[in-house]
ROVEX-856012 format. One line per field, with one value per residue (C-alpha): residue number from 1; chain; x, y, z. Coordinates in steps of 0.1 Angstrom, whole numbers. Each point is the difference from the previous one (the first is absolute). Layout:
// residues N
resi <- NUM|...
chain <- A|...
xx <- X|...
yy <- Y|...
zz <- Z|...
//
This chain:
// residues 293
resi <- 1|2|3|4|5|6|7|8|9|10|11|12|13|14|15|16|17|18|19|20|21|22|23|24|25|26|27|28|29|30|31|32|33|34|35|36|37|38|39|40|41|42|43|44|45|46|47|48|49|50|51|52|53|54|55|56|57|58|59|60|61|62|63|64|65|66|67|68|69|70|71|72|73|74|75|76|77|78|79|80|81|82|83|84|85|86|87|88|89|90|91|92|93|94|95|96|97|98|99|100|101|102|103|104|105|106|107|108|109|110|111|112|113|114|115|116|117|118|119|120|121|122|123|124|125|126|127|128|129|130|131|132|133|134|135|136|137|138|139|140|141|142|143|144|145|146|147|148|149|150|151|152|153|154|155|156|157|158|159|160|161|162|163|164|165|166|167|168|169|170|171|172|173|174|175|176|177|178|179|180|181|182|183|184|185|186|187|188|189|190|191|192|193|194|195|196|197|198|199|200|201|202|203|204|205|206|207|208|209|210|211|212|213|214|215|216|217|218|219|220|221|222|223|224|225|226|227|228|229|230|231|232|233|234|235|236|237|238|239|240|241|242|243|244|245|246|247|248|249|250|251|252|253|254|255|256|257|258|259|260|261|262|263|264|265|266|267|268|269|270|271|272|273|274|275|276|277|278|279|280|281|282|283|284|285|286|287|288|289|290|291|292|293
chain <- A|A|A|A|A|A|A|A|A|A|A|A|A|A|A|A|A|A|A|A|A|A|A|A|A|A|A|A|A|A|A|A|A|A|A|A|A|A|A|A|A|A|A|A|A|A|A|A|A|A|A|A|A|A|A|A|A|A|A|A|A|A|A|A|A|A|A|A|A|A|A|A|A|A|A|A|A|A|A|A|A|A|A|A|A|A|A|A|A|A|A|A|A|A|A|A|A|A|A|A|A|A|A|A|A|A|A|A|A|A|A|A|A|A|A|A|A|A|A|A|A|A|A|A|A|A|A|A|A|A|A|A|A|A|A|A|A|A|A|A|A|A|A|A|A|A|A|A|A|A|A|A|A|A|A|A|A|A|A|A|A|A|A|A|A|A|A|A|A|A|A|A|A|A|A|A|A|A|A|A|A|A|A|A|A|A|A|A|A|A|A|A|A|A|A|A|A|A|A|A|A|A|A|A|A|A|A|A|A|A|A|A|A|A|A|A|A|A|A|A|A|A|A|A|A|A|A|A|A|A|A|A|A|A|A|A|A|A|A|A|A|A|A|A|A|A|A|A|A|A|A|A|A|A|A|A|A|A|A|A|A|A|A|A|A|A|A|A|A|A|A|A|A|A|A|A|A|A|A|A|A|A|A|A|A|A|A|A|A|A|A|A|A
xx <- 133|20|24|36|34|21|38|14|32|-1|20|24|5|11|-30|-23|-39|-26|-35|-25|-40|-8|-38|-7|27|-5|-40|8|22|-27|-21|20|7|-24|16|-18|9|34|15|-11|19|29|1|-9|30|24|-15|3|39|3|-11|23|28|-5|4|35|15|6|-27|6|9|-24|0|-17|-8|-15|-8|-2|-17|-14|-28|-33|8|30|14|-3|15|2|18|7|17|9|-32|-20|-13|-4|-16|-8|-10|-6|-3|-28|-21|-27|13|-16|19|-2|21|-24|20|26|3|-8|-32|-27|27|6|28|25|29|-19|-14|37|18|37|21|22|-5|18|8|11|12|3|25|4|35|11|-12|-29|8|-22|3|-21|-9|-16|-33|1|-37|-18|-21|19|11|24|12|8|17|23|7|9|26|12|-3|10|18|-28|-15|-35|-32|-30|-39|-29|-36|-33|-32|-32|-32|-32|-3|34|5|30|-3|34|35|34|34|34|36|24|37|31|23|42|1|-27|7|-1|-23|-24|-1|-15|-21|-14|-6|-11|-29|-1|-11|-28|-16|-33|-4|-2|-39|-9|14|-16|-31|6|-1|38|14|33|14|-10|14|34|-4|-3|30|18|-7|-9|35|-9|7|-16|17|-24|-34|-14|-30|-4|-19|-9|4|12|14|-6|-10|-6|33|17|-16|10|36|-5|-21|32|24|-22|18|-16|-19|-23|-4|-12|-25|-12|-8|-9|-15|-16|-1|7|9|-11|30|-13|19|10|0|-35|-18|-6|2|10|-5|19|-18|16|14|16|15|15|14|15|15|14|20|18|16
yy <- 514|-31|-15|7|12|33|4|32|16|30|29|6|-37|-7|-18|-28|-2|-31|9|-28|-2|-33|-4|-26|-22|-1|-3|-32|-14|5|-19|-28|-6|10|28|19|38|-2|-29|21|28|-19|-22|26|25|-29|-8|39|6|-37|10|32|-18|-24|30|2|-34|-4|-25|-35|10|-5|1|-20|18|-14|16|-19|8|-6|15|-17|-1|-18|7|12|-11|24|-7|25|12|24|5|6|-28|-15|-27|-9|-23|9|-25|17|18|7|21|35|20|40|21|10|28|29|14|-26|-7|-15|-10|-36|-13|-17|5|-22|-24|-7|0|-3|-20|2|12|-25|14|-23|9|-25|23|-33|-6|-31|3|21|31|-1|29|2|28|3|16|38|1|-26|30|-11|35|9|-36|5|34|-14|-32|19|27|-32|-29|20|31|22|27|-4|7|-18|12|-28|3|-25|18|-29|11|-10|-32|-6|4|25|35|14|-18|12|10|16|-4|29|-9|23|-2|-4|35|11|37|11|25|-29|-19|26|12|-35|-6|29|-15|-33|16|20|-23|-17|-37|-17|-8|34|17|-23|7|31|-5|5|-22|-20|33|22|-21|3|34|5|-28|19|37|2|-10|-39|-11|-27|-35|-28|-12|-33|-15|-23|-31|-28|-28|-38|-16|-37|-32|-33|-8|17|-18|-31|6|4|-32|-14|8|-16|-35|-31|-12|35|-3|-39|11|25|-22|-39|17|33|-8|35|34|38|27|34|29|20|36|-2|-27|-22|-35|-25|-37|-30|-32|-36|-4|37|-13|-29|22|24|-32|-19|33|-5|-28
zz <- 619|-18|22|-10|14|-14|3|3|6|18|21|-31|-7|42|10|-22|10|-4|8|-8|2|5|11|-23|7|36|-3|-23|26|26|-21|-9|40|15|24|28|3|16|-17|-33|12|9|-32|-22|13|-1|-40|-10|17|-21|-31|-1|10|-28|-24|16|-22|-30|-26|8|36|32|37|27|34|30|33|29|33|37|-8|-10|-37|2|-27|-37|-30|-40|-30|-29|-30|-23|-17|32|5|34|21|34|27|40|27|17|-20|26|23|10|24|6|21|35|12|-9|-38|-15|18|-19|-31|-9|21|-29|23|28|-23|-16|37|0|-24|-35|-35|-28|-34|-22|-36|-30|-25|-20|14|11|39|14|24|34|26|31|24|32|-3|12|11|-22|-20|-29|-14|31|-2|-44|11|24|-29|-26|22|18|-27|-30|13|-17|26|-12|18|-7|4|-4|5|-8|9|7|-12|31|-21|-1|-35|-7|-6|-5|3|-14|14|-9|0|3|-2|3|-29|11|-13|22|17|35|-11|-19|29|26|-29|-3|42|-3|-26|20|31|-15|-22|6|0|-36|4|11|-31|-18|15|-6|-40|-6|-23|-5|-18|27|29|-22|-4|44|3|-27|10|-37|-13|-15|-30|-13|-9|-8|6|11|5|29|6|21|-24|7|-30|17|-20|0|-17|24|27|-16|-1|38|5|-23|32|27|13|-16|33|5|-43|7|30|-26|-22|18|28|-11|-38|-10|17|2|-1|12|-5|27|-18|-20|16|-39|5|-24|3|-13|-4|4|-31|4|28|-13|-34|27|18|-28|-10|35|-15
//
């Protein structure tokens, strides 16, 4: 199965539906970084929620969310737009935790390995100042904590249902999630029909498992009343460069651009989303530092 996202409206037009599959996105992040089985769970829940909400702006638009935590990853950083593209970085990409008791004995432990802390969604509408709101993490499994942002943050009652499944060799098998918002027109009746779904649905990686397909999960969130909106696919991609490096190198004071270039006679700019590296010799250096002037 491609990874993509469909939009839906559903329950006569009361209620508006994302379900995303999302394997290969997260499998590329594990990749790029390098992430043991819980920090893959944990950064690919928090890239799949990301990617949908990116489908929430408009082109041009994007939005910058961080979670930070106690816990031994510390903290993890996505960006993303309106074309489903997102990116990531994680402080702590080897970090392997599982639950040892009660019902989630034996699972990976996301909530544990996030701890307690904030969620920071910023959003760049291309207006003259960004708009930052930050929550308290709920319980640090990432798709409690988007549920309580979106009801809280942007007076939306939403719930939210993420899940990364990790292969033996800690490749990934299935990931994917969905988004299920009420509408302001939403009905008494809509609303215990959908808790009424909520509580009786499996978690995102066993339907999956189970060979059900974005369409069919809509169908169960929908009790067969969706309609479909759009379609997008969604990616891990990172549109860095070196020119864009550049421009950054361009902002560094004059001293750290003349220890680059007198003492280390060049320098190596990794990126922190895919891991390329580009290097700029002396002379780069001293291009990049005469346009400071």
């Amino acid at each position: 199965m491609k990874d993509y996202c469909l939009i839906s409206t559903a329950y006569h037009g009361e209620a508006r539906i994302y379900v995303s599959y999302s394997q290969a996105l997260v499998e590329k992040a594990r990749t790029t970084h390098g992430t043991w089985p819980t920090a893959s769970a944990a950064l690919g829940r928090f890239l799949t929620v990301s990617a949908m909400m990116g489908l929430m702006v408009k082109d041009g638009e994007s939005i910058t969310l961080k979670i930070e935590g106690d816990g031994p990853i510390e903290y993890m950083l996505v960006e993303t737009n309106a074309k489903g593209e997102v990116r990531g970085d994680i402080k702590n990409p080897e970090v392997y935790l599982t639950y040892n008791s009660g019902p989630k004995a034996g699972k990976l432990a996301v909530g544990k390995a996030v701890g307690n802390g904030y969620l920071h969604v910023t959003k760049d509408l291309n207006m003259r100042h960004n708009f930052t709101s930050s929550i308290a993490l709920e319980t640090g499994e990432i798709g409690d904590d988007f549920t309580y942002y979106f009801t809280s943050s942007e007076q939306t009652p939403s719930a939210v249902g993420l899940g990364v499944l990790v292969n033996p060799d800690q490749s990934i098998k299935h990931a994917g999630g969905f988004i299920i918002q009420l509408l302001p027109n939403a009905s008494e009746q809509t609303i215990t029909q959908i808790e009424k779904v909520l509580s009786n649905i499996q978690a995102v990686t066993e339907l999956f498992e189970q060979g059900l397909s974005v369409e069919d999960i809509t169908d169960i969130l929908s009790s067969g009343t969706a309609k479909k909106l759009s379609e997008h696919d969604i990616a891990y991609i990172c549109h860095c460069s070196k020119e864009k490096f550049a421009k950054s190198l361009e902002k560094l004071d004059v001293k750290t651009l003349q220890t680059f270039i007198e003492e280390d006679h060049g320098a190596e700019v990794v990126c922190h989303f895919c891991k390329s590296k580009y290097h700029f010799d002396e002379d780069e250096l001293k291009k990049i530092h005469t346009n400071k002037h």
